[in-house]
C-alpha positions in Angstrom: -3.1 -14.5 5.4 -1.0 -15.1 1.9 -5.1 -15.3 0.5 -5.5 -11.6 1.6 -2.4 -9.9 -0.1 -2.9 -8.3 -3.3 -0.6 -8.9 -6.4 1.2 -5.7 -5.3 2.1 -7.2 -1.6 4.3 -10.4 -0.6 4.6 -11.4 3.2 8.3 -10.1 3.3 7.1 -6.5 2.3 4.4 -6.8 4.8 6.0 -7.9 7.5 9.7 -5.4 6.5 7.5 -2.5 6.2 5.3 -3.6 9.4 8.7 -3.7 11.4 10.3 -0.4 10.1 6.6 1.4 10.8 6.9 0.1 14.6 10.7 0.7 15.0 10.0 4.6 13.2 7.5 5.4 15.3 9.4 4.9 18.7 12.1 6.6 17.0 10.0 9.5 16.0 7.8 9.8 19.6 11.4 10.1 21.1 13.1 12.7 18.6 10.0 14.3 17.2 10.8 13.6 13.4 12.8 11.4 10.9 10.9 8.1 11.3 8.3 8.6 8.1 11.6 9.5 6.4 12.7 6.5 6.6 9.8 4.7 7.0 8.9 6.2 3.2 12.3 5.3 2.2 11.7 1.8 3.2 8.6 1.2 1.4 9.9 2.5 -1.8 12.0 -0.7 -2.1 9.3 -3.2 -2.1 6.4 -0.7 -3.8 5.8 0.9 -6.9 7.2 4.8 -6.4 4.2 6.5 -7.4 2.0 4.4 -4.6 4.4 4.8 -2.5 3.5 8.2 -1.1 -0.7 7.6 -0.5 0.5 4.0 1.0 3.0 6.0 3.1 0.4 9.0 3.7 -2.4 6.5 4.9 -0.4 4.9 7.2 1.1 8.0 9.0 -2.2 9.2 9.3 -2.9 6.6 12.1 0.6 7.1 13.4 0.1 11.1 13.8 -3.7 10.4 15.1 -2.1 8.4 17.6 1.1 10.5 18.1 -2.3 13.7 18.6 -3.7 11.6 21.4 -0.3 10.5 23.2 1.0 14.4 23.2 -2.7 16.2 23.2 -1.4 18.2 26.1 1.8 19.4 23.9 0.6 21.4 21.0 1.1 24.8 20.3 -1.6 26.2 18.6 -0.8 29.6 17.1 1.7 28.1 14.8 -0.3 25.0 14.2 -3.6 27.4 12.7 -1.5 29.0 10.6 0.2 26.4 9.4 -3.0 24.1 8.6 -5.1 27.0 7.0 -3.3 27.1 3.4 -2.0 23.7 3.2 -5.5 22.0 1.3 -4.3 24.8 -1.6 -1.2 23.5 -1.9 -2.4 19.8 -1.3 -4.4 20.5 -4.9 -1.4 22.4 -6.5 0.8 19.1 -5.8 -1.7 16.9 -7.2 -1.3 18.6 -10.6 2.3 18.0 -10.5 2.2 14.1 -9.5 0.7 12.7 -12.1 4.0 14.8 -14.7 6.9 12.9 -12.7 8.0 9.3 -13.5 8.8 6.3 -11.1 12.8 7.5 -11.0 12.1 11.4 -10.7 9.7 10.8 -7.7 12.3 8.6 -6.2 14.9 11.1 -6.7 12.8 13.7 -5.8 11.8 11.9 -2.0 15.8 11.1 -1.8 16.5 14.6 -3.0 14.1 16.2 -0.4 15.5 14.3 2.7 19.3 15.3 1.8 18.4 18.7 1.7 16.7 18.4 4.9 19.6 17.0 6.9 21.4 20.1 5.7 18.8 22.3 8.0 20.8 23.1 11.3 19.2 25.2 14.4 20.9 28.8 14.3 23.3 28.9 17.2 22.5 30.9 20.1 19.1 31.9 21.8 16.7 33.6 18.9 15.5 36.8 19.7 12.0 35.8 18.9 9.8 33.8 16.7 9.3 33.6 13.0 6.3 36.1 12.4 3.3 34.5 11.3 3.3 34.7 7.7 6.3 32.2 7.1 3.8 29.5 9.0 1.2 30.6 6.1 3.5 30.3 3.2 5.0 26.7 5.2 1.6 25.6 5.1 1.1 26.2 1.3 4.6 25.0 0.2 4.5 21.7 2.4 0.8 20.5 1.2 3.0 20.7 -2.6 6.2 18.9 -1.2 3.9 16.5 0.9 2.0 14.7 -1.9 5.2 14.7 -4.3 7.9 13.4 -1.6 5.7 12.4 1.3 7.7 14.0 4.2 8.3 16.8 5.6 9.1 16.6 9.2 12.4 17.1 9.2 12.1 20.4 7.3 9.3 21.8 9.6 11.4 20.7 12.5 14.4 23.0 11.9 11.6 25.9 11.2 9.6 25.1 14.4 12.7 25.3 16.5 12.6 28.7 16.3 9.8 28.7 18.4 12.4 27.4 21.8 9.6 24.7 22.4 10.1 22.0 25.0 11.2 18.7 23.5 7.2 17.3 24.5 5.7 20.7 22.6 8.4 20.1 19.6 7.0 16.2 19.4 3.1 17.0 20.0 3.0 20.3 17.5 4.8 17.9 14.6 2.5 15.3 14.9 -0.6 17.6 14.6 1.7 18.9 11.5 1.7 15.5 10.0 -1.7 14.7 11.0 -3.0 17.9 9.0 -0.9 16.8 5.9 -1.5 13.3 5.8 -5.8 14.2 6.3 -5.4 16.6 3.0 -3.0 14.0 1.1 -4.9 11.0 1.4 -8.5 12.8 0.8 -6.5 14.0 -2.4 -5.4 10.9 -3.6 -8.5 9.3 -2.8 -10.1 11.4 -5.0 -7.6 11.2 -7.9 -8.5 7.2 -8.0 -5.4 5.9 -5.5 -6.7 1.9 -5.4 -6.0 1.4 -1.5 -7.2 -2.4 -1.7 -4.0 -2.7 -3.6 -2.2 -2.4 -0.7 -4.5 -3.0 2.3 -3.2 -5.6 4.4 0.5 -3.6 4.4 -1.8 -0.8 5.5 -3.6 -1.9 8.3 -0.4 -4.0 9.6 2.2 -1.5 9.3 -0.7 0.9 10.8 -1.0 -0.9 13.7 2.8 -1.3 14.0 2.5 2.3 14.6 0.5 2.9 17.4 2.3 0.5 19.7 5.8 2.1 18.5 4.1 5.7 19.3 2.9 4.3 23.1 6.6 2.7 23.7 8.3 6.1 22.5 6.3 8.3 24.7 6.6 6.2 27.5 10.7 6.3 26.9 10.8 9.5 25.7 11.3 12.1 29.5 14.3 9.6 30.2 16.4 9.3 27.0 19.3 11.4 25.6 18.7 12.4 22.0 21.4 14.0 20.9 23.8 10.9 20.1 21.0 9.2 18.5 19.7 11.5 16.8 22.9 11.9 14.8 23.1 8.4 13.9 19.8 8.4 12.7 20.6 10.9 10.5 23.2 9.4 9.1 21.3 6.6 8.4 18.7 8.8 6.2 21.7 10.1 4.5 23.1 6.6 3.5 19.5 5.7 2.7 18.8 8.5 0.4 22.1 8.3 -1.4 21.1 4.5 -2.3 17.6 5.3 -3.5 19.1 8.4 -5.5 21.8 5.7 -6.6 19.1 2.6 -7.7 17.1 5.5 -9.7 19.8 6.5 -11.6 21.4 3.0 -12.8 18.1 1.4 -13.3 16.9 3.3 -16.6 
């Protein structure tokens, strides 16, 4: 196998970022979102910071195509179409920004994006109805930008879509068509702004794999489990995780 890495892989990042893609996906086909958090946050110790994000992208494409199979009978379409239909704009309008930012302002920028995230509560109380259709438009549009420059946004669009009252299978199946959507515009994007995927393609294909077995344990698990608990822990773990990366960008320059 050592033959097959490129100069960019070792077999401890392979097989670290394998393990965290198959522990993030069961977490994330249980709770919905937060696994390609840290999943991202993960890879950005043991790869350069601007491949991180198409590295990360490619490989949550196969775990949201599998997470689309899994949940197929869980998606919520009216939110979904208007969410996908401006997000190839803002897909291009991020590209032009990428290529400004260094190594240390992406990395602050993805460790930047998830604090902020965590900050996003559910309003307490029923809500009287649902967000009218235009703020899925302008979600769309605003998330292809944040998606190629920080990678994820799951958490973000998980507080939004919770206005919606969906059920916790609806909640998981509608964000993994979200991240399917982004992660179909990103990588075309990259691709076609020269990202070198053989750099990286046995981390890839592993840590792709990894995915789909995690997504087809967390289904299985995921009628039976309390979230709540978890959930929060998990969260704090982002938090501590972000914190470091924002930490390690600022003392290395």
């Amino acid at each position: 196998m050592l033959s097959f890495l490129s100069a960019a892989e070792t077999p401890l990042s392979v097989l670290v970022i394998s393990l965290t893609a198959f522990a993030t996906s069961t977490v994330t086909a249980i709770i919905g979102a937060g696994g390609g958090t840290a999943l991202l946050l993960t890879m950005l110790y043991f790869l350069p910071a601007a491949s991180v994000v198409p590295a990360h992208g490619c490989i949550q494409l196969v775990a949201n195509t599998t997470r689309v199979i899994l949940f197929r009978r869980h998606m919520h379409w009216p939110v979904i179409l208007r969410f996908v239909l401006p997000m190839p704009l803002g897909v291009y309008a991020g590209l032009q920004v990428h290529h400004m930012m260094s190594e240390s302002a992406l990395q602050i920028a993805i460790a930047g994006f998830v604090l902020i995230s965590l900050l996003i509560r559910k309003p307490a109380g029923p809500m009287a109805a649902a967000l009218p259709g235009w703020v899925y438009l302008a979600a769309g549009f605003v998330t292809g930008i944040g998606n190629v420059l920080v990678g994820v946004i799951a958490p973000v669009l998980g507080a939004i879509l919770r206005f919606e009252n969906l059920t916790k299978e609806r909640m998981v199946g509608t964000l993994g068509f979200f991240g399917f959507a982004g992660n179909v515009f990103k990588v075309a994007g990259f691709s076609l702004v020269g990202f070198a995927v053989a750099d990286f393609l046995v981390t890839i294909i592993c840590a792709s794999l990894a995915t789909i077995g995690g997504n087809i344990i967390g289904k299985r698990v995921l009628a039976g489990v309390s979230n709540q608990m978890f959930a929060r822990a998990f969260q704090v773990m982002l938090a501590l995780l972000a914190i470091s990366l924002i930490w390690d960008a600022l003392i290395a320059k």
